[in-house]
C-alpha positions in Angstrom: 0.0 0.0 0.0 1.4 3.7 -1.1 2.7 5.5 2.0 -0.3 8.8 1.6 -0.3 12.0 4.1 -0.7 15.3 3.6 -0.3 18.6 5.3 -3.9 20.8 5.9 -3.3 24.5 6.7 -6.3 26.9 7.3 -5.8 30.4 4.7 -6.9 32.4 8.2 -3.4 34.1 8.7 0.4 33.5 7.5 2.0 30.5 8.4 4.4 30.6 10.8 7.7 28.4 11.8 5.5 25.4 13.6 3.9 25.1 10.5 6.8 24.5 8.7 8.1 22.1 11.0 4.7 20.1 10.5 4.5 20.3 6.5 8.3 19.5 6.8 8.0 16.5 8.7 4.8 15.5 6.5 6.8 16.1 3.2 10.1 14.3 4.2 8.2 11.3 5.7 6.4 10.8 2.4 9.6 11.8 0.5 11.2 9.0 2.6 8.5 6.2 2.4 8.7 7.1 -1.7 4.8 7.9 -1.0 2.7 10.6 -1.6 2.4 14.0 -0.6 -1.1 16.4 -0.4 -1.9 19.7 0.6 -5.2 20.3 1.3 -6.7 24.1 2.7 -9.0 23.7 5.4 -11.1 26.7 4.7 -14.3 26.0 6.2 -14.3 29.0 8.4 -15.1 31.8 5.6 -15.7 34.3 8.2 -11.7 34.3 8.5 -10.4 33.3 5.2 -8.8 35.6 3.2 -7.3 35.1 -0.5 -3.7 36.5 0.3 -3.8 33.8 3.0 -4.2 30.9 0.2 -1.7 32.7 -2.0 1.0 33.1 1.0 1.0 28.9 2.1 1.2 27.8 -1.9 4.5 30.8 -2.0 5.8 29.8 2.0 5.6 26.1 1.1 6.9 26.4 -2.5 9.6 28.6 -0.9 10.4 25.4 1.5 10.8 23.6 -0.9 7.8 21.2 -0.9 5.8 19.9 -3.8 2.2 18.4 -4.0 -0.3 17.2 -6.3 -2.6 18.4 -7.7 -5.3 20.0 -7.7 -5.1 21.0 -3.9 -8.8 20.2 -2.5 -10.5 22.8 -0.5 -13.1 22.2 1.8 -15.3 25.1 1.1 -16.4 23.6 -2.5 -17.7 20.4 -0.4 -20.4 21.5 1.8 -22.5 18.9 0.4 -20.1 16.0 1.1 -19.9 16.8 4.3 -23.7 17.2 5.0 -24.1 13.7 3.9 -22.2 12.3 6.1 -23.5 14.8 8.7 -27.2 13.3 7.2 -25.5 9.6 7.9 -25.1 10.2 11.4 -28.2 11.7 12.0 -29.8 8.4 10.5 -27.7 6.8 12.8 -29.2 8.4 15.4 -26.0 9.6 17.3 -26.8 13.3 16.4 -29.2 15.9 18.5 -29.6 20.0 18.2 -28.7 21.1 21.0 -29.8 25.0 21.5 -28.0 26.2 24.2 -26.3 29.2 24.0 -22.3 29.8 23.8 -23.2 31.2 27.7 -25.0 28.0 28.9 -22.8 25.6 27.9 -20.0 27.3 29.6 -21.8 26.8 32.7 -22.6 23.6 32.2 -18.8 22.8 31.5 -17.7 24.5 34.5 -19.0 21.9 36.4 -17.3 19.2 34.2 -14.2 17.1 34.4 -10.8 18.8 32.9 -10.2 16.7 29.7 -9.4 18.5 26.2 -12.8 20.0 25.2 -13.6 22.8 23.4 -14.0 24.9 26.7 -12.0 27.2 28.9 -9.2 25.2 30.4 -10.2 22.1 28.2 -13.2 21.6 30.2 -16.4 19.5 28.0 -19.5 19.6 27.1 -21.2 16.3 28.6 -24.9 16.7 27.1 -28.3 17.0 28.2 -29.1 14.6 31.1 -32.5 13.7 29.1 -33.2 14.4 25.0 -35.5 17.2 24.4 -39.2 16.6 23.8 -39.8 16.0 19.9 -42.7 18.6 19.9 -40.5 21.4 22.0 -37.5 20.6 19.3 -39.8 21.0 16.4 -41.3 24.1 17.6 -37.7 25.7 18.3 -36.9 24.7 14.6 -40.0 26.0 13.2 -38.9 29.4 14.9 -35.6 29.7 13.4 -33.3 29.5 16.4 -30.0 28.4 16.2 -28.8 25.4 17.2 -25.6 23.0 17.2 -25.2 19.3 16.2 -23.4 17.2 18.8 -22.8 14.2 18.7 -24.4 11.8 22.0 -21.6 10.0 23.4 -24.1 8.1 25.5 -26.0 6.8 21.9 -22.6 5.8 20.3 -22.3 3.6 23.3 -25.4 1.9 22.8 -25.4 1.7 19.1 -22.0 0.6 19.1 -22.3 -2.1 21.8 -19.4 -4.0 22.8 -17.2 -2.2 20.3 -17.6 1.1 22.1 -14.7 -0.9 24.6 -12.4 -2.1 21.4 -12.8 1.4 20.0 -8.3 2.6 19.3 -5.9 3.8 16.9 -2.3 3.0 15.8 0.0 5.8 17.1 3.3 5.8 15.3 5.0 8.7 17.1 3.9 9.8 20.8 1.0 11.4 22.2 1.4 14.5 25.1 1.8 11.0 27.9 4.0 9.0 25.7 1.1 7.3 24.5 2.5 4.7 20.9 1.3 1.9 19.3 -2.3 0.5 19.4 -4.0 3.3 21.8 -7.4 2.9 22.9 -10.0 5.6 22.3 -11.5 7.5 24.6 -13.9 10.4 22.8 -15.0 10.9 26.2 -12.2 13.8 26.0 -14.2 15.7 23.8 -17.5 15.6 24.9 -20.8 15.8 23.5 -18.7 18.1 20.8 -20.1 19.9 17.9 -19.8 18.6 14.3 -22.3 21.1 12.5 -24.2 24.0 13.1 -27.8 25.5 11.5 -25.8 27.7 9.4 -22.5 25.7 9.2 -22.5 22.3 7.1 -19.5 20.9 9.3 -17.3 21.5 11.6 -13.3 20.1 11.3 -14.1 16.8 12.7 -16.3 15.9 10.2 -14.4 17.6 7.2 -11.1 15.8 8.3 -12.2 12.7 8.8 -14.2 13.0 5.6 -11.5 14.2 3.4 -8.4 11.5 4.6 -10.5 9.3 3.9 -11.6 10.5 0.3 -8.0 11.5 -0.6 -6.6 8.0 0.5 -4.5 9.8 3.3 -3.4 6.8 5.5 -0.9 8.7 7.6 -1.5 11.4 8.9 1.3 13.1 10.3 0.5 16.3 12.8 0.9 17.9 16.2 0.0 17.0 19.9 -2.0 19.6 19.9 -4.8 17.3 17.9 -3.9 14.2 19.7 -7.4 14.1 21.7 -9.3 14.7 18.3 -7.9 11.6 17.3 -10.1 10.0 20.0 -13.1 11.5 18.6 -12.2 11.0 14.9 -11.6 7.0 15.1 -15.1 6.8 16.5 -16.3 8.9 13.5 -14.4 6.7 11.4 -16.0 3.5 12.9 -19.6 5.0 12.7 -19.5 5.9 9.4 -17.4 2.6 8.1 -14.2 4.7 7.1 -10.6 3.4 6.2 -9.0 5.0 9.5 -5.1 6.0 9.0 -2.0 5.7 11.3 -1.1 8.6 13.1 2.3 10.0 14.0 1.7 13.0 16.2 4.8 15.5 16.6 6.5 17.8 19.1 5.1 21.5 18.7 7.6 24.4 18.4 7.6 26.8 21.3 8.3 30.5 21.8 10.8 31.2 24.7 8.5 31.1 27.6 7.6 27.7 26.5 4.3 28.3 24.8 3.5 26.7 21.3 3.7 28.8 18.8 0.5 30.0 17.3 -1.3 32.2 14.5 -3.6 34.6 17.5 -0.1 34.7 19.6 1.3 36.3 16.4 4.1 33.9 16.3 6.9 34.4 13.9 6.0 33.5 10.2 8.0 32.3 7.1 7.1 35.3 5.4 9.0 37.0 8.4 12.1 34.5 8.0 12.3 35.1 4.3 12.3 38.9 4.7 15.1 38.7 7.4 17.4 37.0 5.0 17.0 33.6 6.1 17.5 30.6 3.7 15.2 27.5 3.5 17.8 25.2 4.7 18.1 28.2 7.9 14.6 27.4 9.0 14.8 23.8 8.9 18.1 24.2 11.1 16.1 26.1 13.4 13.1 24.5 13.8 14.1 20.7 14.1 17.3 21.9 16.4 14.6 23.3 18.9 13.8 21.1 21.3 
């Protein structure tokens, strides 16, 4: 089987050196497997996408010296893809609306267990303690108010039966506890989370999961900082009868007080590199001599 991963920026800002060090890593394992190498642009969030975004990763990546097929696939010309499968778990029936507001589920987390949710301090959502009355949901449709599509832990567990327990994934590097090799799943560290919204077709669990599989990606090479998605994502993968991949999850690159670099932190670009004189061959020194 051909050795497939890829390396899936957002266009929401310029990439920076931690991205490099990930589509580096990506590109040079493919290179040395003699597999293949995709880009794909995550672009679902077109509230935040900008055009000279998309321009800057195909010039900071060419710049790197990284090649890819193409064409590059971008998730905003496949709302309906994702739908489906969004319409597949809802026939499932592992789906519900949930129409609390951004306010009461905060509330509701602060009373929950510290995991890796979508919450402050990576606090989760755990769900309602009962569904919502069929009549009541209808009528809060009928009025237009906005609503999210979680997925119910507790209805995976009872569609899914015993394999809720046998539920892992292969781990070829090493998760934020040294976790390697066959790892079992816990999407309890995500919650009840969100995979859709009333105006929003998907979310980037369901538009990842969707697309590696698609594009044949069966390693997917990427940072700690996703490792508890990958919990969530193998039981998306086993609910909707995906091919899942192998995962090798990397170190992130910090700043000098020790916090991973990111794009809101305005952490140091390529673009910024390149200006200051520095080569291709300078960043990859730098990034893969920090430890």
């Amino acid at each position: 089987m051909s050795f497939v991963t890829r390396f899936a920026p957002s266009p929401t800002g310029y990439l920076h050196l931690g991205h490099a060090f990930s589509a580096l890593t990506a590109f040079d394992a493919a290179a040395e497997a003699g597999g293949r190498f995709l880009l794909r642009l995550e672009d679902i969030d077109q509230t935040r996408v900008r055009p000279e975004f998309e321009q800057a990763i195909y010039d900071d990546l060419s710049w790197l010296g990284l090649e890819w097929e193409t064409p590059v696939r971008r998730q905003s010309e496949h709302f309906g893809e994702y739908a489906a499968m969004l319409d597949r778990l809802i026939g499932r029936g592992v789906m519900y609306r949930c129409f609390k507001t951004r306010r009461e589920v905060l509330e509701e987390m602060s009373r929950a267990p510290h995991t890796a949710g979508e919450g402050p301090d990576g606090k989760v959502y755990l769900g309602p303690d009962a569904p919502m009355d069929a009549d009541e949901e209808a009528a809060r449709v009928a009025r237009g108010e906005a609503f999210a599509w979680r997925i119910s832990l507790a209805r995976c567990r009872e569609v899914l039966g015993p394999d809720w327990d046998s539920l892992s994934f292969i781990e070829e590097g090493e998760g934020p506890e040294g976790e390697t090799g066959e790892v079992a799943a816990r999407p309890e560290l995500l919650g009840d989370a969100v995979l859709a919204r009333k105006d929003a077709a998907t979310s980037y669990h369901l538009a990842c999961v969707h697309d590696d599989a698609l594009q044949g990606v069966n390693h997917v090479i990427r940072g700690r900082d996703l490792f508890a998605s990958t919990h969530l994502h193998t039981l998306l993968q086993t609910l909707l009868g995906l091919d899942a991949p192998r995962y090798r999850h990397h170190r992130l690159i910090e700043d000098a007080s020790g916090a991973r670099l990111a794009k809101r932190h305005g952490a140091p670009s390529i673009r910024e590199a390149k200006a200051a004189g520095k080569s291709p061959q300078d960043v990859r020194e730098i990034i893969f001599s920090t430890s």
